[in-house]
MDAnalysis code that builds the backbone (N, CA, C; Angstrom):
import MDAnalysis as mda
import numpy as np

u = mda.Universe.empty(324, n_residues=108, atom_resindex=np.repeat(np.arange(108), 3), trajectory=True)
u.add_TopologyAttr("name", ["N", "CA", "C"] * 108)
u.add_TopologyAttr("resid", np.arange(1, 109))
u.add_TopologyAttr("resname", ["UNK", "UNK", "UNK", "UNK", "UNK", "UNK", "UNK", "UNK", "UNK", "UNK", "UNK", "UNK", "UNK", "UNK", "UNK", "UNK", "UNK", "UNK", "UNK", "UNK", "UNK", "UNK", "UNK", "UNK", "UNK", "UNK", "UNK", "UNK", "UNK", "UNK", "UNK", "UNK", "UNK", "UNK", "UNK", "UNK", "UNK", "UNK", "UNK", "UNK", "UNK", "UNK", "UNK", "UNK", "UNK", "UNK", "UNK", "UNK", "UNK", "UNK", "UNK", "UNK", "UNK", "UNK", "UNK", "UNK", "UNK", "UNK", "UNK", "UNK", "UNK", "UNK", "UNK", "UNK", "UNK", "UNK", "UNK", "UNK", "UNK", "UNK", "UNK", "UNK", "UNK", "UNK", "UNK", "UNK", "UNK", "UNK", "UNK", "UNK", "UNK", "UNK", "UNK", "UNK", "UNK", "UNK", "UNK", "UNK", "UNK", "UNK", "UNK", "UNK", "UNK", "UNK", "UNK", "UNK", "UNK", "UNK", "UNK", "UNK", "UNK", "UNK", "UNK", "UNK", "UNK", "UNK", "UNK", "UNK"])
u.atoms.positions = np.array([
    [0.827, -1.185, 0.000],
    [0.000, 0.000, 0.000],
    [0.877, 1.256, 0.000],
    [0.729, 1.976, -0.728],
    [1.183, 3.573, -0.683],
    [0.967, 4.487, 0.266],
    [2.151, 4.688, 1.032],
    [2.329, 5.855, 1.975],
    [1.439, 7.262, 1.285],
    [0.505, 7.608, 2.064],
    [-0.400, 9.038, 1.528],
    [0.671, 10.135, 2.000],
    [0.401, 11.181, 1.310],
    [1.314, 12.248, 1.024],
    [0.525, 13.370, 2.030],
    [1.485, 13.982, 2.336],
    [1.731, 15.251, 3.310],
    [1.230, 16.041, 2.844],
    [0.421, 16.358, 2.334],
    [-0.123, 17.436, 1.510],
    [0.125, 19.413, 2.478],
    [-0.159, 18.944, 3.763],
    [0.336, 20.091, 4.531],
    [1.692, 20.636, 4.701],
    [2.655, 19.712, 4.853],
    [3.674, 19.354, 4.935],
    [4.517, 20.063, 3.628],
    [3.887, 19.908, 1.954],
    [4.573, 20.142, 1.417],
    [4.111, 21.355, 0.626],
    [2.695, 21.893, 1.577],
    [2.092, 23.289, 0.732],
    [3.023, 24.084, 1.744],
    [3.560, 23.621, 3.048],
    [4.314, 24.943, 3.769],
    [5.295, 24.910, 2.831],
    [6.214, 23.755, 2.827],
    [7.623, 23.972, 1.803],
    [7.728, 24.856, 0.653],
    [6.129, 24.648, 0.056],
    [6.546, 25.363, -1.169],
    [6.299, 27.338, -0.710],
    [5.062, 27.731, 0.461],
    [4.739, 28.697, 1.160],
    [6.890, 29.407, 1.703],
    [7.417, 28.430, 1.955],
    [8.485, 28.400, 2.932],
    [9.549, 29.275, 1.296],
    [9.660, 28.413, 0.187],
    [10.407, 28.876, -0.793],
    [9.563, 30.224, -1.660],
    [8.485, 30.154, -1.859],
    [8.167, 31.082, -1.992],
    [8.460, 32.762, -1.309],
    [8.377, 32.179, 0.114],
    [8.868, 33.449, 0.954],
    [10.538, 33.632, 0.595],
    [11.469, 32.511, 0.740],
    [12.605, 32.761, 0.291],
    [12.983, 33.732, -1.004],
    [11.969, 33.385, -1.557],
    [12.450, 34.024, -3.564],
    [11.996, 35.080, -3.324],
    [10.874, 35.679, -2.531],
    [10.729, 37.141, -2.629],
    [11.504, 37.415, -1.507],
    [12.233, 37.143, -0.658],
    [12.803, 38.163, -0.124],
    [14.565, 38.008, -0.747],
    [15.139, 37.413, -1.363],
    [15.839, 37.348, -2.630],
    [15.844, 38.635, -3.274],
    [14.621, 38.137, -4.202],
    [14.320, 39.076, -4.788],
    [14.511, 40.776, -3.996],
    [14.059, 40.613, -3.324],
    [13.924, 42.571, -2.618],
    [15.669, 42.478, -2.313],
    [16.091, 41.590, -2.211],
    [17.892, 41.701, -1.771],
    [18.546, 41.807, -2.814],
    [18.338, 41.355, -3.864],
    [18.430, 41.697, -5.179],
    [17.890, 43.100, -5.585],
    [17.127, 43.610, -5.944],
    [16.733, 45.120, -5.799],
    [17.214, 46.276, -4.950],
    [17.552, 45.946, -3.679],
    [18.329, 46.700, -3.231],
    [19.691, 46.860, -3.600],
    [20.395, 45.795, -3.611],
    [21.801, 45.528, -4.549],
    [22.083, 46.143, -5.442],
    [20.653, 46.196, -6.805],
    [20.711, 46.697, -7.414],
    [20.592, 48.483, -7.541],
    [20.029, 49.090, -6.723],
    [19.920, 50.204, -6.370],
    [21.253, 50.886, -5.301],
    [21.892, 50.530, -5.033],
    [23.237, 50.626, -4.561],
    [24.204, 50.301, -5.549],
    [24.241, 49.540, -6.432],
    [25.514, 49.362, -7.136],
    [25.197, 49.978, -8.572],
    [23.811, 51.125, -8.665],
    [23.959, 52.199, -9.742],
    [23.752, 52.936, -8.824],
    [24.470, 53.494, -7.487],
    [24.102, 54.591, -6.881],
    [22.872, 55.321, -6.815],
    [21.607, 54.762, -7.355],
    [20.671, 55.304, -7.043],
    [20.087, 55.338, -5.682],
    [20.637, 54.661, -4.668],
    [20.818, 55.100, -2.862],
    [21.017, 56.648, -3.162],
    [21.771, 56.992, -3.608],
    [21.950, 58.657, -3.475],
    [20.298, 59.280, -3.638],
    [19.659, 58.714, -4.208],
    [18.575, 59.634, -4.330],
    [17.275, 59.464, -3.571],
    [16.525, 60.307, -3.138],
    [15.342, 59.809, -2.093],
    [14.529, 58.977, -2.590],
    [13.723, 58.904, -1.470],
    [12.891, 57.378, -1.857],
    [11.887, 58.183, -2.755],
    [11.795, 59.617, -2.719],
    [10.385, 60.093, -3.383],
    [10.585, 59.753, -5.145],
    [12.235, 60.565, -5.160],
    [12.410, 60.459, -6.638],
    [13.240, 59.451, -7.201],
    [13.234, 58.528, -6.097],
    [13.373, 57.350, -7.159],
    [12.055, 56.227, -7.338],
    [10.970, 56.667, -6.667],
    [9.908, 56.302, -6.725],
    [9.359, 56.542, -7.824],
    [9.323, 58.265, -7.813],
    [9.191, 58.905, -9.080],
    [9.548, 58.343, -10.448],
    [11.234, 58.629, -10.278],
    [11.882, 57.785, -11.707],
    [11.176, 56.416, -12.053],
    [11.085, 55.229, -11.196],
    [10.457, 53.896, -11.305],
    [8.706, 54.470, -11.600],
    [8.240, 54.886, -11.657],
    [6.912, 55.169, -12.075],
    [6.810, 55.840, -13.892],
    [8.019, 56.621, -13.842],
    [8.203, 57.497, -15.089],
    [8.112, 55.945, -15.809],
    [9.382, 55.076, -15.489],
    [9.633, 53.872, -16.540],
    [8.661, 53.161, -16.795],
    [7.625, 52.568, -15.326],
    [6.883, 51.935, -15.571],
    [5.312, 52.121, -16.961],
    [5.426, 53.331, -16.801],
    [4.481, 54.120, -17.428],
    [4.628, 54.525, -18.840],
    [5.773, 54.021, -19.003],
    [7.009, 54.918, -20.496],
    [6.201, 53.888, -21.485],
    [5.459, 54.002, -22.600],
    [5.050, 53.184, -23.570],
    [6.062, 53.306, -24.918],
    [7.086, 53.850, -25.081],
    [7.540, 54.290, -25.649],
    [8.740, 53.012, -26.415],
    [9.120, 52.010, -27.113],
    [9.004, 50.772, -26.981],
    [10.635, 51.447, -27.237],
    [11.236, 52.563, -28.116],
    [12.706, 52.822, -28.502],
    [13.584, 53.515, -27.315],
    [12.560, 54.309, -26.378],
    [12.998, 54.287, -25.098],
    [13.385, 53.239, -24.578],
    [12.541, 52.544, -24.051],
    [12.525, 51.297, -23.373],
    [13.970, 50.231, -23.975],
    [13.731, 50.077, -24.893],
    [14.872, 49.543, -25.572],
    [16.332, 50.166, -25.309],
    [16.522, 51.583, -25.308],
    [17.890, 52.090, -24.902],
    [17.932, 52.003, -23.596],
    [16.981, 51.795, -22.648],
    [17.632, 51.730, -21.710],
    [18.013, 50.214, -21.362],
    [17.153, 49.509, -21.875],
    [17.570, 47.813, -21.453],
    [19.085, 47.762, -22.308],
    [19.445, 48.337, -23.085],
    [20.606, 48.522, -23.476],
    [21.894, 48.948, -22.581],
    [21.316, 50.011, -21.914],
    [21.701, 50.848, -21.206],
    [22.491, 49.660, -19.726],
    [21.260, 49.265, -19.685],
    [21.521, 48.256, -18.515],
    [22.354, 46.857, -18.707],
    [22.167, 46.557, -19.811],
    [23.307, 45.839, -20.393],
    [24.571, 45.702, -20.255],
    [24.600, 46.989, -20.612],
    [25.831, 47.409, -20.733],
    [26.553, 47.409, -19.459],
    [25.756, 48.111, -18.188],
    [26.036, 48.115, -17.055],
    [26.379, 46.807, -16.726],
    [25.555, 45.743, -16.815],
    [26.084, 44.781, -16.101],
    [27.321, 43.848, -16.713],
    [27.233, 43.900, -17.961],
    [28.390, 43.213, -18.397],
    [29.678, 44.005, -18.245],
    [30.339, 45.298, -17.991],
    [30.736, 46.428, -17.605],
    [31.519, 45.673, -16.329],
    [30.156, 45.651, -15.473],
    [30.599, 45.447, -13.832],
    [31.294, 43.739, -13.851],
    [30.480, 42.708, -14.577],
    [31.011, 41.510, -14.338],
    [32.250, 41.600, -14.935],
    [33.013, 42.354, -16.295],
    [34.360, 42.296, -16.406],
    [34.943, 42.734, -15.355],
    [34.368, 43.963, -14.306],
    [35.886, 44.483, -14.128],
    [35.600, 44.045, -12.657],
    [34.496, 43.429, -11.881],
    [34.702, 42.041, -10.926],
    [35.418, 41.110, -11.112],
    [35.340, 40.166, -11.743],
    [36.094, 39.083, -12.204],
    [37.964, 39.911, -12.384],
    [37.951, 40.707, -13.078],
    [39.831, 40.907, -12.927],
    [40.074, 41.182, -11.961],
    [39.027, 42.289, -10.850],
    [39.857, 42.844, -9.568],
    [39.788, 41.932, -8.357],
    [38.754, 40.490, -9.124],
    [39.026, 39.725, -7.652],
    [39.202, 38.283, -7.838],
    [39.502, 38.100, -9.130],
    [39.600, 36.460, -9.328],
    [38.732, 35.521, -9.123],
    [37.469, 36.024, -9.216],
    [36.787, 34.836, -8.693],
    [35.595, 35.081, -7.601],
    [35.806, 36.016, -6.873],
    [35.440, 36.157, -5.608],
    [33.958, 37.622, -6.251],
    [33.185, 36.842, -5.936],
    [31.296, 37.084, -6.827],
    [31.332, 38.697, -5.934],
    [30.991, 38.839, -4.743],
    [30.551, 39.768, -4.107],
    [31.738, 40.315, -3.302],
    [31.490, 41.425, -4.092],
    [32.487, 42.402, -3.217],
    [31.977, 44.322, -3.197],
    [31.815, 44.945, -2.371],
    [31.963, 46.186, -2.493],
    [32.297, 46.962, -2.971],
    [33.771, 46.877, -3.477],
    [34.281, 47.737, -4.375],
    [34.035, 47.049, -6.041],
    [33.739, 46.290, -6.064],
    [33.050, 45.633, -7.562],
    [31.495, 46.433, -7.651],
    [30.332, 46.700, -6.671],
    [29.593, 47.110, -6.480],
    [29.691, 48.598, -6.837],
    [30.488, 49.677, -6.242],
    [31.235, 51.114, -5.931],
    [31.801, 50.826, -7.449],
    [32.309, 50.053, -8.506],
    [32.819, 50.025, -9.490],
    [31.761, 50.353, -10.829],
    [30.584, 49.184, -10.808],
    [29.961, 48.875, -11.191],
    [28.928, 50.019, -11.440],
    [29.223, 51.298, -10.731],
    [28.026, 52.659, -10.434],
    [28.610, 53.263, -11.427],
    [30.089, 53.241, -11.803],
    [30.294, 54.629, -12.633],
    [30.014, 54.977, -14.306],
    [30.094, 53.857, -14.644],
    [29.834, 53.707, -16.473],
    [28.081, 54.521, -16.212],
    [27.071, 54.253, -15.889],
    [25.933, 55.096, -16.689],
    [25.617, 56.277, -16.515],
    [26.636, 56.858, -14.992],
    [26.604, 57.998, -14.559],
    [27.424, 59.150, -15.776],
    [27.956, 58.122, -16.391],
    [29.596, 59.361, -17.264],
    [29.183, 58.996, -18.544],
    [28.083, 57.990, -18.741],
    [28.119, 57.557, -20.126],
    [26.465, 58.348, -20.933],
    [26.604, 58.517, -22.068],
    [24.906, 59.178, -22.577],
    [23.886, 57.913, -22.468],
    [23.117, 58.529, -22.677],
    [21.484, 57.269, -22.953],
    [20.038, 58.215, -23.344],
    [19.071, 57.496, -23.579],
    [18.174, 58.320, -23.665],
    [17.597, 58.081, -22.199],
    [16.777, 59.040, -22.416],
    [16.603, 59.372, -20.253],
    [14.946, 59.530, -20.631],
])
């Protein structure tokens, strides 16, 4: 006969990873908002800015900036990887990783 299944047991697990991935996720978002220095700016106007984007229908906008961001991250993973061999998370890879979109053009 077949052992019956936990059904409680394995709706918390998945309740349990679920909570994991979103709070990931928000650790991820913050990360990300620190390592383009947008910490420098208040919560109003970067609320602001994230509303401008969300709202932007504009599909060639949208496109330069996913470009934009591209760029950023492949940017930051080169010059992580040379200044630390290996070693994923670091601060000054983060502090590195801010300066290319600040000095560089885009459409805004």
């Amino acid at each position: 006969m077949r052992k019956p299944r936990d059904f409680d047991a394995e709706l918390k697990a998945l309740e349990d990873k679920a909570r994991e991935l979103k709070t990931r996720k928000v650790q991820q978002l913050g990360d990300l908002v620190i390592a383009t220095g947008a910490d420098a700016l208040t919560a109003e106007e970067l609320a602001g800015a994230l509303l401008v984007l969300a709202e932007t229908e504009d599909l060639g906008r949208r496109e330069a900036w996913a470009r934009r961001g591209a760029a950023f991250f492949h940017g930051r993973a080169r010059r992580s990887a040379a200044a630390h061999d290996g070693d994923a998370v670091s601060a000054p890879a983060q502090q590195g990783g801010a300066q290319p979109p600040s000095g560089s053009t885009g459409a805004a």
